[in-house]
C-alpha positions as CSV (number, residue, x, y, z in Angstrom):
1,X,0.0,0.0,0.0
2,X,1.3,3.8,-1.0
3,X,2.2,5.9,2.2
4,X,0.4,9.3,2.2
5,X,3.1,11.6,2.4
6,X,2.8,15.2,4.1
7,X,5.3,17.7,2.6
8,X,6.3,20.2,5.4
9,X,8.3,23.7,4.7
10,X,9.8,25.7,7.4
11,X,9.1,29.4,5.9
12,X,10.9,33.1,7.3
13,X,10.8,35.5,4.7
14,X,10.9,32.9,1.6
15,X,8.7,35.0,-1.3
16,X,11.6,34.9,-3.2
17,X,11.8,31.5,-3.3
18,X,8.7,29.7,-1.7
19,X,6.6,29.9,-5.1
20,X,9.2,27.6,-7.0
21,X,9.6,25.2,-4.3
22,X,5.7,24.9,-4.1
23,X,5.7,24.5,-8.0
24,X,8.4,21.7,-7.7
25,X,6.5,19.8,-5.3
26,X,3.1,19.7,-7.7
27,X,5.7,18.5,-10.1
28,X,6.3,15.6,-8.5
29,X,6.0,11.7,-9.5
30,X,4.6,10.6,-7.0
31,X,1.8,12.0,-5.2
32,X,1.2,14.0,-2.3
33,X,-1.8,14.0,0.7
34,X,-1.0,17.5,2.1
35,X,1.5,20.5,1.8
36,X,1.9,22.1,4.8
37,X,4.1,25.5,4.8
38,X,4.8,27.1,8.6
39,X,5.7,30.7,8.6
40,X,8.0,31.7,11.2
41,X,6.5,35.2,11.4
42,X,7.1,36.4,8.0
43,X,7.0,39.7,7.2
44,X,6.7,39.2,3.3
45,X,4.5,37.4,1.3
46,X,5.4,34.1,2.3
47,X,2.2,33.6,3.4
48,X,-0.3,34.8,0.6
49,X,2.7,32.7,-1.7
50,X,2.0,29.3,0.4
51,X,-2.2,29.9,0.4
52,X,-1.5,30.6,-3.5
53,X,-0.5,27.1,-3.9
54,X,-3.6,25.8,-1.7
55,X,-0.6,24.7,1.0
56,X,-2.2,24.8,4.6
57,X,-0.3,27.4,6.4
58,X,0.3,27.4,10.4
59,X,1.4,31.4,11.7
60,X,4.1,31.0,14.1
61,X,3.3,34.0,16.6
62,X,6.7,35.0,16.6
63,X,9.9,33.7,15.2
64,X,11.6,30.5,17.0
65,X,13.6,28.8,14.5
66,X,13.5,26.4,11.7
67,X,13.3,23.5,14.8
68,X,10.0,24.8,16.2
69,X,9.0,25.4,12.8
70,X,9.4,22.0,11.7
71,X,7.5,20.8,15.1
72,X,4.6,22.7,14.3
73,X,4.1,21.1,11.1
74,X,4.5,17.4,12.5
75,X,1.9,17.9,14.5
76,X,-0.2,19.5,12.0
77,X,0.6,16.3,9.5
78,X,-0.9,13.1,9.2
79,X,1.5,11.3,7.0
80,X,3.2,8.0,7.2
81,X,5.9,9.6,5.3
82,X,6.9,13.3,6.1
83,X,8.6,14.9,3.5
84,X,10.8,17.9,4.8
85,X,11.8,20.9,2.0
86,X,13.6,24.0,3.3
87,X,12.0,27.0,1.3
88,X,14.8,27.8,-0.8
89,X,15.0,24.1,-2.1
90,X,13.1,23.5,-5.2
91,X,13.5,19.5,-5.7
92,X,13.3,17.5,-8.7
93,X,10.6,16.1,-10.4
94,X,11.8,12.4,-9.2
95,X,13.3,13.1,-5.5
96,X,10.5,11.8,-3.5
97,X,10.2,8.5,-5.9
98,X,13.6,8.6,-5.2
99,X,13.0,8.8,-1.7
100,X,9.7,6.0,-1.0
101,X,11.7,3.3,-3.4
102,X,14.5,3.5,-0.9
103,X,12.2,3.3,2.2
104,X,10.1,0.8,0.3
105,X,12.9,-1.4,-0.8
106,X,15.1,-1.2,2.1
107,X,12.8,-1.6,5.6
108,X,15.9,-0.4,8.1
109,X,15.8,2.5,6.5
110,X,13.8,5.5,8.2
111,X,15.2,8.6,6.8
112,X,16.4,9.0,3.2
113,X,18.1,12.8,2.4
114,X,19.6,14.2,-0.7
115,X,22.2,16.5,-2.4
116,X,21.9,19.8,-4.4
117,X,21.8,20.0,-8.1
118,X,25.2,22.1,-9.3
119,X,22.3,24.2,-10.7
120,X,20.8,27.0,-8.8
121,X,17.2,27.4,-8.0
122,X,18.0,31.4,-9.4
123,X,21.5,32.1,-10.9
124,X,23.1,34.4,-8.3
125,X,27.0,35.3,-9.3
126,X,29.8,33.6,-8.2
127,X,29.5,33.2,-4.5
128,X,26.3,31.2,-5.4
129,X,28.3,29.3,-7.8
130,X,31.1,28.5,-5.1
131,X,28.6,27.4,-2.6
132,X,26.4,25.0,-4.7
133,X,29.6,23.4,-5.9
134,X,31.1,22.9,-2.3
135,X,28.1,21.6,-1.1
136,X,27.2,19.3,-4.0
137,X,30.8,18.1,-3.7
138,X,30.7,17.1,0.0
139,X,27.4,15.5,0.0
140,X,28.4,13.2,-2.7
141,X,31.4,12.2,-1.4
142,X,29.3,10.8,1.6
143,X,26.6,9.3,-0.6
144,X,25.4,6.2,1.3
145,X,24.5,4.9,4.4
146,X,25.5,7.6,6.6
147,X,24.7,8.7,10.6
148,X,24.0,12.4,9.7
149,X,20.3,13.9,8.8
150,X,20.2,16.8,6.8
151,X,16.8,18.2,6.2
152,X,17.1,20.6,3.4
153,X,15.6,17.9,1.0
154,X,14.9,14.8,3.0
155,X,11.9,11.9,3.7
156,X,11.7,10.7,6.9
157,X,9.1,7.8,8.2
158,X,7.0,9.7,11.3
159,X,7.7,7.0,13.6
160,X,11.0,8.0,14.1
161,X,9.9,11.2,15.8
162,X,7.5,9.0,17.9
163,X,10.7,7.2,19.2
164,X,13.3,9.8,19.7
165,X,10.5,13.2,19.7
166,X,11.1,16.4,17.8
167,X,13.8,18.5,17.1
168,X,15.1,20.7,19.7
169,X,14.0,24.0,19.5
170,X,17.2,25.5,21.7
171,X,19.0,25.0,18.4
172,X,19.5,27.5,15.7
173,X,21.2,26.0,13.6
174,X,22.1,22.1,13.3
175,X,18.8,21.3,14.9
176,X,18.6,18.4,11.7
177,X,21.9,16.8,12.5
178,X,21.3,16.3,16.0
179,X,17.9,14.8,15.6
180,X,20.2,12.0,13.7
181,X,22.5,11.7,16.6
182,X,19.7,10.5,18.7
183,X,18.3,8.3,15.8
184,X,19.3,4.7,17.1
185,X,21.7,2.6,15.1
186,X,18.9,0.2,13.9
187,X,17.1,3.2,12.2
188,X,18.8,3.4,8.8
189,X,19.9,6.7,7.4
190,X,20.7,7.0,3.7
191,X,22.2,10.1,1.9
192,X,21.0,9.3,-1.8
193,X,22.5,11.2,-4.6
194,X,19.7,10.4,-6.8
195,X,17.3,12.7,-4.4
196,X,18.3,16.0,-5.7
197,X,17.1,19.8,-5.0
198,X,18.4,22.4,-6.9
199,X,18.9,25.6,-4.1
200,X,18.8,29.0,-4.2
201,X,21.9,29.2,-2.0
202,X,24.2,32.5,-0.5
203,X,25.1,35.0,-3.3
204,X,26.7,37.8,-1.1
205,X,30.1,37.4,0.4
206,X,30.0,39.3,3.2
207,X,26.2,37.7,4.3
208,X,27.5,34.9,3.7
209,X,30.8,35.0,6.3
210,X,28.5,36.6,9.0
211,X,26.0,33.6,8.6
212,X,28.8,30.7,9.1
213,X,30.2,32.7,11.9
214,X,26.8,32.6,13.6
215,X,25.8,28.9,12.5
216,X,29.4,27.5,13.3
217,X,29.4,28.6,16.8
218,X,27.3,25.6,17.6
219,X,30.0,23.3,15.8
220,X,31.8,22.1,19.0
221,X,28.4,22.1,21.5
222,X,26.9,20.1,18.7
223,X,30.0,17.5,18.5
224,X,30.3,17.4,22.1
225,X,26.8,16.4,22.7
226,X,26.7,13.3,20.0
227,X,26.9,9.9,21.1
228,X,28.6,8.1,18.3
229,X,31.8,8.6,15.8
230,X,31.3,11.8,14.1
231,X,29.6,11.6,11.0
232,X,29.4,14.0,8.1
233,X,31.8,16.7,8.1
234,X,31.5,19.5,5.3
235,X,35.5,19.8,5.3
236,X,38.5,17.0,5.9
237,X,40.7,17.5,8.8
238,X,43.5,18.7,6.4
239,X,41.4,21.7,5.2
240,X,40.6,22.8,8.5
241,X,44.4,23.1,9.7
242,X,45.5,24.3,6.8
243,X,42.9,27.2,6.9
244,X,44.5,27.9,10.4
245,X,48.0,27.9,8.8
246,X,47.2,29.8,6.2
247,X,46.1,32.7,8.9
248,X,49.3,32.2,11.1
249,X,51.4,32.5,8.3
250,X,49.9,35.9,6.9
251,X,51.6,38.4,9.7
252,X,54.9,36.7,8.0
253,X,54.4,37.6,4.8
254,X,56.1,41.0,5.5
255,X,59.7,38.9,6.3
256,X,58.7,36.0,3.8
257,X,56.5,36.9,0.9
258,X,56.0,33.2,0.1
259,X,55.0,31.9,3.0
260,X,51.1,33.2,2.5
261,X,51.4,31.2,-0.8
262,X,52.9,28.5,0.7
263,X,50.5,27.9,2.6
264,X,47.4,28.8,0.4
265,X,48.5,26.3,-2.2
266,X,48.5,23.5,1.0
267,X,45.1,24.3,1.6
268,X,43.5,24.4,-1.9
269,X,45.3,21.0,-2.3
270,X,43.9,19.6,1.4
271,X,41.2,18.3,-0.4
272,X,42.7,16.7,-3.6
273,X,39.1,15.4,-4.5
274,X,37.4,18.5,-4.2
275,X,40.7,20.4,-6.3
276,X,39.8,17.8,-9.0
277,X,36.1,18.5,-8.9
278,X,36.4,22.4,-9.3
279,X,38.9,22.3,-12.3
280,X,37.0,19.7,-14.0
281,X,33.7,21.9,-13.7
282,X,34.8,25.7,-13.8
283,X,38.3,25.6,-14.6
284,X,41.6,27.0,-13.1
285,X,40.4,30.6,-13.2
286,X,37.3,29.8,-10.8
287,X,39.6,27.4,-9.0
288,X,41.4,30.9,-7.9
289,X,38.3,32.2,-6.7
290,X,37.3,29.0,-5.4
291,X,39.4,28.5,-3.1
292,X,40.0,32.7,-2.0
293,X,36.3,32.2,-0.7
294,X,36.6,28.6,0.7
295,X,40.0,29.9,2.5
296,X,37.7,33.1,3.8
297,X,34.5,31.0,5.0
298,X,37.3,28.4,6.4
299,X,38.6,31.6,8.7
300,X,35.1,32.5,9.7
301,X,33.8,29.2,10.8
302,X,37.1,28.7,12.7
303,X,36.2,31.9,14.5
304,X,32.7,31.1,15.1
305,X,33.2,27.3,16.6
306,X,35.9,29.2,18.6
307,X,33.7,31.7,19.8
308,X,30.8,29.3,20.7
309,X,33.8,27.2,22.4
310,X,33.8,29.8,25.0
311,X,30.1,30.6,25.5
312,X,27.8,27.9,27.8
313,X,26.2,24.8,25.7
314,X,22.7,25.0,24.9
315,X,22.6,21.5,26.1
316,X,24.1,22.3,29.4
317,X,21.5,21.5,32.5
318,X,20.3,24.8,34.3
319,X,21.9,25.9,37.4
């Protein structure tokens, strides 16, 4: 028997975007019982957009996060099968087939997640560019049975939220991956590159350092607080240190002009997969520029998980 599936989108100030992801999901194969959009207290159109689109919309009071966003619309759902789309993912006509075979075919499995299309939703500029290749890289390279959820584009069967409850709304940011972490290791997780989105994804540089200051500063908390071996990681070990390096070795540039370049040319090769998948899709000019905004999103995540090193856990018990 078919699952009915509710399609739930966690919604600030998405008019942008909102209206194609809502036409992506009446494009797909394979049908749909209810499309439910929760606005975190938009001040836009987000929610004329979602009403446009006959999605049933729940009005947050005031805005708490994509976690209690994403609560809302479970309990608002009444799917066996709750399909979760951020509202700047548009996904493709076959991600939620995609999605139900795997659950279908594979009865461990309770939470199937995707990868984004090296196509953006909108064409931005080159920031865009750099981040929807980055991320399509690193998801890929983890395709497979993984321990990491990531929610952007992602099925999930409703009883595992019966088992383990909802996400926790403390969180900010990485609210998805540590709903994985307390996933039990008999509950399946699959990252399929066949379940794609394409993603309307950071086109501004300096927006786009300030938000992976913010978001990295629950890196370490988040790390601290999971019970098992790490699981996915956006960048290798060898990228990280070598982004440190690269920032010690800057002051002796003055004395040692090469040392900067030394040590910029360590960390574009850290990664000699993700080297190889730039030049093969943009060449060695975007390669440069590549790997100038990698090295500068590298610095500011460092500072954020430093930062958030020093301030109290949101998981910490209160006094």
């Amino acid at each position: 028997m078919r699952p009915d599936v509710s399609v739930i989108v966690p919604a600030f100030d998405s008019a942008q975007t909102l209206g194609a992801c809502l036409a992506a999901v009446r494009a797909q194969r394979e049908p749909v019982a209810e499309v439910i959009v929760v606005d975190d207290a938009s001040t836009d159109g987000t929610r004329e957009i979602a009403r446009a689109f006959g999605a049933t919309v729940i009005e947050q009071p005031e805005n708490r996060g994509p976690a209690a966003a994403r609560n809302a619309g479970i309990r608002a759902s009444r799917g066996d099968i709750l399909f979760f789309l951020d509202a700047d993912c548009a996904p493709e006509p076959d991600a939620l087939a995609v999605a139900l075979r795997i659950l279908r075919d594979e009865p461990d499995v309770a939470c199937v997640h995707g990868i984004y299309s090296l196509r953006p939703l909108f064409d931005d500029g080159p920031v865009e560019a750099y981040r929807l290749l980055h991320g399509h890289y690193w998801r890929r390279k983890h395709a497979g049975r993984v321990r990491t959820t990531l929610f952007a584009v992602c099925a999930i069967r409703r009883s595992v939220f019966d088992e383990v409850g909802g996400f926790d709304e403390r969180l900010r940011a990485s609210e998805d991956v540590e709903v994985g972490d307390r996933m039990p290791a008999r509950l399946g997780i699959v990252l399929s590159p066949a379940m794609v989105c394409r993603h309307d994804d950071d086109s501004r540089l300096f927006a786009l350092l300030r938000k992976q200051f913010r978001r990295s500063q629950l890196l370490l908390p988040v790390a601290a607080h999971e019970r098992g071996p790490a699981g996915i990681r956006a960048n290798s070990v060898a990228t990280v240190g070598f982004a440190a390096l690269t920032a010690l070795a800057l002051p002796l540039g003055a004395l040692w002009w090469w040392a900067p370049a030394v040590a910029f040319l360590g960390f574009a090769g850290a990664d000699p997969g993700l080297l190889r998948f730039v030049l093969r899709h943009r060449g060695p000019g975007f390669a440069v520029f590549f790997f100038a905004v990698h090295l500068l999103v590298s610095w500011a995540v460092l500072a954020g998980a430093l930062t958030g090193a020093l301030r109290p856990s949101p998981f910490a018990e209160p006094a």
